[in-house]
N, C-alpha and C positions, 0 to 999 in steps of 0.2 A: 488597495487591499493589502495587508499584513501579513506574514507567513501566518498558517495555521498550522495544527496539529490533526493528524488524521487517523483512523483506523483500518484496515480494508480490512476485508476475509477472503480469500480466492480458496475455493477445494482444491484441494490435493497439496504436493510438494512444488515448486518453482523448480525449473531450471536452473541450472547454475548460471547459463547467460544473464538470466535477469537479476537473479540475485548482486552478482559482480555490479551490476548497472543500479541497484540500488544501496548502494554501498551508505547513505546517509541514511537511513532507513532502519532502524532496527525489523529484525525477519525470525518470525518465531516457529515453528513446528507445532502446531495443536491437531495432534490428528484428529479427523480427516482432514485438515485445513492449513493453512500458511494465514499466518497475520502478521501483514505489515503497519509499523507504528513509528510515526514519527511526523517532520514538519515538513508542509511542503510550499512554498513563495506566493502560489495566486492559485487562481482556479483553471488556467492551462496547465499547468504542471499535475492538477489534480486528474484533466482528461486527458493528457500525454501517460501519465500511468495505465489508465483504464482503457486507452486505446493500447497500449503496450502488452497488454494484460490479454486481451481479446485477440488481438493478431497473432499473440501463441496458442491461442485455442484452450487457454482457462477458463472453467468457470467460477466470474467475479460472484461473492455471494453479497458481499456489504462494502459498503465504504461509508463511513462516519465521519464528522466533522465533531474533533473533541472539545469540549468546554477548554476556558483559557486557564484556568487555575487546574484544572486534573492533570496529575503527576504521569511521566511517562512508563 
């Protein structure tokens, strides 16, 4: 499998720890919500996020898998 392009929505603000740790990741502030965008190598790296995500106690609300041609 090929990198992909991803979406997530997690509520609220992120930590700064994880922010730092996603540093490839574009990280956006839509309040109420944090959307991270950008590519990630396979589908471990997609539940290494989401397990990342949960073990600080956020609630994930989406994670998307974007089309190959839509713009970042």
């Amino acid at each position: 499998m090929s990198d992909a392009t991803y979406q997530v929505r997690v509520s609220g603000v992120l930590p700064d720890e994880l922010i730092e740790e996603l540093r490839d990741l574009t990280v956006s502030v839509e309040p109420p919500e944090t959307v991270l965008h950008g590519t990630l190598p396979d589908q471990s790296a997609v539940v290494g996020l989401i397990s990342r995500i949960h073990g600080l106690g956020l609630r994930l609300i989406e994670v998307r898998r974007l089309p190959a041609d839509e713009d970042l």
